[in-house]
C-alpha positions as CSV (number, residue, x, y, z in Angstrom):
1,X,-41.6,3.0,44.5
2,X,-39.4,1.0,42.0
3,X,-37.9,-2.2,43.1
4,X,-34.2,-2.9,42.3
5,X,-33.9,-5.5,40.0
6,X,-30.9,-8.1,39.8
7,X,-30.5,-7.3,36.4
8,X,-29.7,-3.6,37.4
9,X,-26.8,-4.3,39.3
10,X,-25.3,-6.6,37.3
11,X,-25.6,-3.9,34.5
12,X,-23.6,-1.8,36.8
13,X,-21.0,-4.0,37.6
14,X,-20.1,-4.4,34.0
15,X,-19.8,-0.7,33.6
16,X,-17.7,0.1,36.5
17,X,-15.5,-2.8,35.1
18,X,-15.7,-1.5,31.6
19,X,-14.5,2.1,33.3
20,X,-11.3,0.6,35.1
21,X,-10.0,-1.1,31.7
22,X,-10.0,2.4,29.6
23,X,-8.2,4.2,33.1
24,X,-5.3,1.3,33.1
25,X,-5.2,1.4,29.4
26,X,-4.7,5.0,29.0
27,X,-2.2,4.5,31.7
28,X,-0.2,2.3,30.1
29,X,0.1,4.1,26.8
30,X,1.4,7.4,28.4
31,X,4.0,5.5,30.4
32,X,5.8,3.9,27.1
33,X,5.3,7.7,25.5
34,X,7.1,9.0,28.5
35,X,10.1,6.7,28.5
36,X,10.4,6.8,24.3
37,X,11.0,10.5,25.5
38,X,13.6,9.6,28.3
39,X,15.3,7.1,25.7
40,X,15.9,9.7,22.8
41,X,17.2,12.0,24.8
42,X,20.5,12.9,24.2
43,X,23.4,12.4,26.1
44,X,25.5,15.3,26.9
45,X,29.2,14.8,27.9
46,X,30.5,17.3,30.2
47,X,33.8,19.7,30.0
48,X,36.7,17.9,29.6
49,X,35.3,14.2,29.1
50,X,37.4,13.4,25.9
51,X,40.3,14.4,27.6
52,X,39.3,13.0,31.2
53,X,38.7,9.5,29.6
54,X,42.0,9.3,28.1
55,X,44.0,10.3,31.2
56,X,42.1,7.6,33.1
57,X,42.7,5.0,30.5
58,X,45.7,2.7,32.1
59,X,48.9,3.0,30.0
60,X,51.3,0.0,31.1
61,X,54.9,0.1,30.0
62,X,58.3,-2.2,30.9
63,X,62.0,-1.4,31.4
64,X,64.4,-2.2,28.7
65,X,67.8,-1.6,28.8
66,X,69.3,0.0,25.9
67,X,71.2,-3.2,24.4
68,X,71.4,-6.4,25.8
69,X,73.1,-10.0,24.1
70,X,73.9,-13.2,25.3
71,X,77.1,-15.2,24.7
72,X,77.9,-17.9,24.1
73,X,80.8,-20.1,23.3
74,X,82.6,-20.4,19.8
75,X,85.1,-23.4,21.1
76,X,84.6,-26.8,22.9
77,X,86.6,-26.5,25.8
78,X,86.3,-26.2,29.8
79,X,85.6,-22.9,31.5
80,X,88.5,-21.9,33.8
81,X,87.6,-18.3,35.0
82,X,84.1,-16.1,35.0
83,X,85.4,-12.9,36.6
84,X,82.3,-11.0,37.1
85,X,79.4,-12.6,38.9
86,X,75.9,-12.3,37.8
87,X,74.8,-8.9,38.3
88,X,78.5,-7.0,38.5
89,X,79.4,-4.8,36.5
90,X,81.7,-4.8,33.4
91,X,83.8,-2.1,31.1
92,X,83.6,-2.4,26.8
93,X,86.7,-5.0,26.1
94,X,86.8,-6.4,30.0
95,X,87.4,-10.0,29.9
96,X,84.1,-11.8,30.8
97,X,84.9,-15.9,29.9
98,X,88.3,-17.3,29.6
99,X,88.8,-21.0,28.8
100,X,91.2,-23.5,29.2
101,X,92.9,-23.8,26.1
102,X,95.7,-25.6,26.6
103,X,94.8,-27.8,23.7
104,X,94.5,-25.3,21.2
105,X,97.3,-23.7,22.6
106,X,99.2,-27.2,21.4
107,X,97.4,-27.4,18.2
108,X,98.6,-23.9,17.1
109,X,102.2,-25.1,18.3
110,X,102.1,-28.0,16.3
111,X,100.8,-25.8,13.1
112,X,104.0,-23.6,13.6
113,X,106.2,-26.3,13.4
114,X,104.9,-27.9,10.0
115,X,104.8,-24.0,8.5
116,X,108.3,-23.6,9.4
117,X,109.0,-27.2,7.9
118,X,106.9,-26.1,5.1
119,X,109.0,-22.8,4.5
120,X,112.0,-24.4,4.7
121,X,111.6,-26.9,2.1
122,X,109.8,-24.7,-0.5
123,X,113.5,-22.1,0.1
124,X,115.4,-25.5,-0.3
125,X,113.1,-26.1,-3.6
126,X,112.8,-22.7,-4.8
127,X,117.0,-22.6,-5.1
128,X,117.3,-26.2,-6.5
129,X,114.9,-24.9,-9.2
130,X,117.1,-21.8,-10.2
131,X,119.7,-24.1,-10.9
132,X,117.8,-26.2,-12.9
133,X,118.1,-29.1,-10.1
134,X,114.7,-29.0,-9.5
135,X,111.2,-29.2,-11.9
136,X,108.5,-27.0,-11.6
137,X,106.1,-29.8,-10.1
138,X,108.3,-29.9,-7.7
139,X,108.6,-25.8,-7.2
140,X,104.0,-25.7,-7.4
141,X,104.0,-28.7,-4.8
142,X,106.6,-26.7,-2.4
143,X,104.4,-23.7,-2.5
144,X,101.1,-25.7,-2.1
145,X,102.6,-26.9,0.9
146,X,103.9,-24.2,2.1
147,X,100.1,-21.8,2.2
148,X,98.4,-24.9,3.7
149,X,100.7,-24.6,6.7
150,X,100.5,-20.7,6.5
151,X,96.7,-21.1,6.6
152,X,96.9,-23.9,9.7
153,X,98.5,-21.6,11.9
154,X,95.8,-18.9,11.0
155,X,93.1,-21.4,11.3
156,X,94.7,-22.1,15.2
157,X,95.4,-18.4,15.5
158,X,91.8,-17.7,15.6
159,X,90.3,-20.9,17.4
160,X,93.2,-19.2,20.0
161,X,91.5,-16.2,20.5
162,X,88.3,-17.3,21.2
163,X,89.7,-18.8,24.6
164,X,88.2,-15.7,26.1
165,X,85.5,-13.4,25.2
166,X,85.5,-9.8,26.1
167,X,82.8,-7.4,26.6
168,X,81.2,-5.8,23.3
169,X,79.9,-2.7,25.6
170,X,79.6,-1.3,28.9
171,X,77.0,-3.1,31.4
172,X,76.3,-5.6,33.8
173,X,75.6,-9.5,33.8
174,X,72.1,-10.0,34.2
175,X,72.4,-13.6,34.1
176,X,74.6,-16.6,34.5
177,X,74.1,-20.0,32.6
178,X,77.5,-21.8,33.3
179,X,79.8,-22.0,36.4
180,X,83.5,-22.2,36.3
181,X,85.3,-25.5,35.1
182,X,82.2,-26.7,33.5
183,X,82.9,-28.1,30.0
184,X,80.9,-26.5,27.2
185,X,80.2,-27.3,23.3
186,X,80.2,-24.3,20.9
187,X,77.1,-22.7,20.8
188,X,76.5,-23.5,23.8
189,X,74.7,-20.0,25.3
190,X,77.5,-19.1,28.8
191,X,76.3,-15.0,30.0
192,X,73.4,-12.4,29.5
193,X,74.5,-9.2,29.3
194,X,72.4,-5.6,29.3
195,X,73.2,-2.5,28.7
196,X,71.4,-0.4,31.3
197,X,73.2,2.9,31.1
198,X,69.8,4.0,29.6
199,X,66.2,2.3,30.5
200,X,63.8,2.4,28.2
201,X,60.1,1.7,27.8
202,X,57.8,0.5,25.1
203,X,54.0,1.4,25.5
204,X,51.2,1.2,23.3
205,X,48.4,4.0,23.4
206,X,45.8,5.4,21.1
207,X,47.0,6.6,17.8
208,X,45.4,10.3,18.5
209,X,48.1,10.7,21.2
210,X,50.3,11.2,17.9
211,X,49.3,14.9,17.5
212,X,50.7,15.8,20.7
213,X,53.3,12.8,21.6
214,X,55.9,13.8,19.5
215,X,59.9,12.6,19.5
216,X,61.0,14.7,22.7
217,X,58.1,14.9,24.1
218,X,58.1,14.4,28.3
219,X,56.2,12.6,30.6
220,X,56.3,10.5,33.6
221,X,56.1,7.1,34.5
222,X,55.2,5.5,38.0
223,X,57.3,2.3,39.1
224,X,55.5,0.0,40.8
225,X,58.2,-1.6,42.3
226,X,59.5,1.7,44.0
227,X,56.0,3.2,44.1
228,X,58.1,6.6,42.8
229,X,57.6,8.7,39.2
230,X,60.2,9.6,37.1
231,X,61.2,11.8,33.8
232,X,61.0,10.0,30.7
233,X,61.2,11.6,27.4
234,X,59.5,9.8,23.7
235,X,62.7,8.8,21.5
236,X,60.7,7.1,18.9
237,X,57.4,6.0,17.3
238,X,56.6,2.9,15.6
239,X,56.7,3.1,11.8
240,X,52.7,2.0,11.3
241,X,49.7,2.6,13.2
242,X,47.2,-0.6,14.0
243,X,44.7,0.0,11.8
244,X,41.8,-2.6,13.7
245,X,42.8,-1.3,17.2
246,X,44.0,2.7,16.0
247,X,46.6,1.9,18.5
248,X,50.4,2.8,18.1
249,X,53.5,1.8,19.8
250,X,55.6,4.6,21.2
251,X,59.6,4.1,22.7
252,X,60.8,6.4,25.5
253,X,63.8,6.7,27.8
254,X,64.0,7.2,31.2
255,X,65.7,10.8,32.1
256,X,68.9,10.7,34.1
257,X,70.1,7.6,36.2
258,X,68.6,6.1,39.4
259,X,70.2,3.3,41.2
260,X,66.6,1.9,42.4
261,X,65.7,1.6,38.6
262,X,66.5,-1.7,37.3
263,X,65.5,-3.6,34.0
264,X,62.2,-5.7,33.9
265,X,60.8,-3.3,36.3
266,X,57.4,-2.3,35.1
267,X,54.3,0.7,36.2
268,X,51.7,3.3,34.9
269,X,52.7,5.6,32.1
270,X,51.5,9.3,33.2
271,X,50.4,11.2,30.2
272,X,48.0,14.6,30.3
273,X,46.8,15.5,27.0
274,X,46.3,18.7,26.5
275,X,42.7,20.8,27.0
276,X,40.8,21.0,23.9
């Protein structure tokens, strides 16, 4: 009977080793075929997706009002009425700032006087000159005299009528920088007005939405202040299209009047595009 040698079962050690190596290895190369496999796979989109991901997209957009300006004043002089509080309401040519004038009021006084000085001498000088009493240096100086005084009481005319300023439009004061008998400089800015008889809203979305966002075009937007939707309709586009971002800006208008909807108010432009 044969003995079992040492060198026998170290000769099989080696072999069983030898046998696990090619098993792991042959593992390991079908696992990185398998997930090459996986990788170029491709992926498919389902129904709708385009569309889906567009609607989901958030679309922010603020209230405008229509027009809106702010005044301020063309004299130097103390404020002595401001009839409609900050956020009241005004008509087109309602007095908004009236100043105490009582200055100019003099100044245009004074004017008067020296034109009706002036008009009288240059009369007196006009008839000693058709009698040969008077030269005609004297007659040129008469006349000079009498247009600068004609243009001094224009001049004080108009500083006159900027004593009070009137409403270019419709709206309400959204903001009031002076209080009454408060002296201020020219220039000086006095009321914000806006125009808020129509909202409207500036939004920017992608440039594709031009194929079916077109100038009356409607759709919705959702206040977050009120936590309500309402009608708006697209007025206008912008004249380019961002090239980097292929973004555009479109302008709409809220649809009717609501008394809860207020400029500066802000929320989620609702747009569906439509199936392809």
């Amino acid at each position: 009977m044969p003995r079992f040698r040492p060198l026998d079962s170290a000769f099989a050690a080696i072999c069983l080793m030898l046998l696990g190596l090619l098993s792991t290895a042959a593992a390991t190369t079908a696992e990185p075929t398998k997930l090459v496999q996986m990788a170029a796979a491709p992926l498919r989109a389902g129904p709708g997706s385009s569309a889906t991901a567009l609607v989901e997209r958030e679309i922010r957009a603020q209230l405008t009002p229509k027009r809106y300006t702010t005044l301020a004043a063309e004299v130097g002089a103390k404020i002595r009425l401001l009839p409609i509080p900050e956020g009241g309401f005004f008509k087109a040519g309602q007095t908004l700032v009236e100043f105490d004038c009582s200055l100019q009021q003099s100044q245009l006084q004074r004017a008067k006087a020296v034109q009706d000085a002036a008009d009288a001498t240059l009369k007196s000088t006009t008839r000693l000159s058709e009698l040969n009493s008077a030269g005609k240096l004297e007659l040129e100086l008469a006349q000079t005299e009498a247009a600068k005084a004609r243009a001094d009481v224009s001049f004080n005319t108009v500083m006159l009528s900027k004593c009070r300023i009137a409403a270019p439009f419709a709206g309400r004061v959204s903001e009031q920088r002076v209080r009454e008998q408060q002296y201020v400089q020219p220039g000086q800015p006095l009321l914000e007005i806006i125009d808020d008889s129509t909202l409207e809203l500036e939004f920017i979305a992608p440039s594709s939405w031009m194929a079916f966002l077109k100038v009356n075009s409607a759709f919705e937007i959702r206040i977050d202040e009120t936590g309500r939707s309402y009608p708006a309709t697209i007025v206008r586009t912008a004249a380019k299209v961002d090239p980097v971002s292929q973004s555009v800006k479109f302008v709409g208008a809220i649809r009717g009047r609501f008394p809860d909807l207020i400029a500066g108010m802000s929320g989620r432009v609702l747009v569906t595009p439509p199936a392809r």
